[in-house]
N, C-alpha and C positions, 0 to 999 in steps of 0.2 A: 909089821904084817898089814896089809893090804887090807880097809873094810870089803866084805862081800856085798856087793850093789845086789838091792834084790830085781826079780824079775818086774817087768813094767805092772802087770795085773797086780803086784803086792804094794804097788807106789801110787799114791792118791793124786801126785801129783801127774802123773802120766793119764792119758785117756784110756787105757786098757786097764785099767784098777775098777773105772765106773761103767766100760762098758760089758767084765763081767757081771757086775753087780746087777746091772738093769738088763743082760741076757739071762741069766738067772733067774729076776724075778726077785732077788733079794733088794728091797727097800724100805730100810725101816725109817728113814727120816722122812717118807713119801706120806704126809696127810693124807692124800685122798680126797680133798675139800680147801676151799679160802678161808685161811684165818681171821678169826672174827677180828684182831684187832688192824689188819691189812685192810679187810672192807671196809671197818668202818675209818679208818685216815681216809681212803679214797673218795668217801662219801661225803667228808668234809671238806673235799677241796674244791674252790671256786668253778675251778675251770681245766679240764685234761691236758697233765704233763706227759713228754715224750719220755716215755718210764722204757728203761733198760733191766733187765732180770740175768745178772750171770750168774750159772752153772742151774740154768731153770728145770732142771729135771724133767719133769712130768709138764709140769707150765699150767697148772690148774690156775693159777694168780694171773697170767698171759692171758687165759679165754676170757676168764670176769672181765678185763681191763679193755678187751675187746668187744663185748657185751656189750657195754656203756661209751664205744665207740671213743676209748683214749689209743692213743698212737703207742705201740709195744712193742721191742724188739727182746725174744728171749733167746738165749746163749747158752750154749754147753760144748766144748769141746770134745764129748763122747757123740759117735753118731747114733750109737744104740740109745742111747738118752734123747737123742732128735726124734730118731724113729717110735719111740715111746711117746713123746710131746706132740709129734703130729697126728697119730691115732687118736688122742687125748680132744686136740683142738680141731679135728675137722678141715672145716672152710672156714674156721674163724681169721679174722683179718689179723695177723700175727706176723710180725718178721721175725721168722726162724732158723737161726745163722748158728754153723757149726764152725766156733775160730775159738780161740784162745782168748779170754778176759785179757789178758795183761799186753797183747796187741791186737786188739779189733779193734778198729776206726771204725765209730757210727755214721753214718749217712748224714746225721742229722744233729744236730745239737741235743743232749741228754739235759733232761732237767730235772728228775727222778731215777735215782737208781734203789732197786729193790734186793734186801737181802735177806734171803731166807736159806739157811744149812748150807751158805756156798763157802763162809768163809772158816766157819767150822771145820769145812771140809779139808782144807788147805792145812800144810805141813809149814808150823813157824817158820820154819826158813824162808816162807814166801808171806810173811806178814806184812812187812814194811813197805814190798811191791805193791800188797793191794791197796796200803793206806796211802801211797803214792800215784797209784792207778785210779783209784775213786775222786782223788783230791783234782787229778789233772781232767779227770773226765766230765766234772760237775764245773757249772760257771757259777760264781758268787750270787747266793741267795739257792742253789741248786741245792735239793737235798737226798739224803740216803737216808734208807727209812727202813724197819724191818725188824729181823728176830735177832739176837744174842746170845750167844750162848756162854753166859759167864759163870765160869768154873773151873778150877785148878785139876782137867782132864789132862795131861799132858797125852795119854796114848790114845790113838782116836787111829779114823775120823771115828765120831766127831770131835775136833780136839775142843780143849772149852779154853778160854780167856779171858782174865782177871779183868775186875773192869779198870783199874789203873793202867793195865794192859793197852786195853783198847782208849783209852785216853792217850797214851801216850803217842800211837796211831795215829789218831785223828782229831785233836782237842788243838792243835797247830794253823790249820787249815778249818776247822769245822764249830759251831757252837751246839752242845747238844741243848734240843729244846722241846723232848720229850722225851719220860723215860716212865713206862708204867710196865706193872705183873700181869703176865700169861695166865689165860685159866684155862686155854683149851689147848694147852702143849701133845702133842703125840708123846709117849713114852718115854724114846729116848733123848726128849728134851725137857720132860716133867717136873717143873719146880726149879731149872734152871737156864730158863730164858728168862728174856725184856723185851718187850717192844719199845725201840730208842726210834727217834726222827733227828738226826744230823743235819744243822744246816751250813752251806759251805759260806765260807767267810769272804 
């Protein structure tokens, strides 16, 4: 017997899953605000990396980055999730491109990629792409930097992942070389995030 394929809006992996979600109005992984531990890496870095954000939702982390005049391109393959992030960002200096993570060609060489509830989002089947798509995207010494969601969630979003898990992802390609506890988690990430900083090898 044949699985039944559910319809596109039940598949996370499809852009009609998130853009009812954000026509609706239902967002519960949406802060509302920059994470204190995302401003403060940023505030420690010498000098503005060209920081890539896929599946930026809202793109609250995009305006800060803009503020401060670092070069951002945020990414979602919902357009309702674009149209959400440019309301959000104004005239802020922001490249805001509705493609697909796992084939957008940057413009420009990435030297920060930022991850916050994108990869949580993601249906395991598409794990290994993304740690093969982050890996190809970053040049050595580039790093991914962001939230975690380590946890033995299997049904999601948000799905959650062991960290042996995400070790085996990207510990190949990447050294991690910061890993500390969330204390301003939203809810449905409460007590089971990291902020990790990935550097590529």
């Amino acid at each position: 017997m044949s699985e039944t394929i559910k319809p596109p809006d039940q598949r996370p992996e499809h852009p009609d899953f998130w853009c009812k979600r954000f026509g609706e109005g239902v967002t519960p992984w949406d802060a509302g605000k920059v994470p204190d531990a995302f401003a403060n890496f940023i505030a420690r870095q010498p000098a503005p990396l060209n920081t890539l954000i896929p599946g930026c939702g809202s793109a609250w982390e995009a305006a800060h980055l803009a503020e401060i005049d670092w070069p951002v391109t945020a990414l979602d393959f919902s357009p309702i999730a674009i149209e959400t992030a440019r309301n959000i960002l104004g005239d802020a200096p922001v490249d805001l491109v509705c493609a697909d993570f796992f084939t957008f060609a940057p413009a420009r060489p990435v030297e920060l990629i930022y991850e916050r509830a994108f990869l949580c989002a993601l249906p395991r089947k598409l794990w290994a792409d993304w740690g093969r798509r982050v890996a190809e995207l970053l040049p050595p010494g580039g790093r991914l930097a962001g939230f975690f969601f380590l946890c033995d969630q299997p049904k999601g979003p948000p799905f959650g992942i062991l960290p042996g898990q995400l070790g085996e992802l990207l510990a190949s390609n990447f050294e991690l070389i910061e890993d500390t506890a969330v204390d301003d988690s939203i809810p449905v990430f409460a007590g089971r995030e990291r902020w990790q900083v990935w550097q590529r090898r």
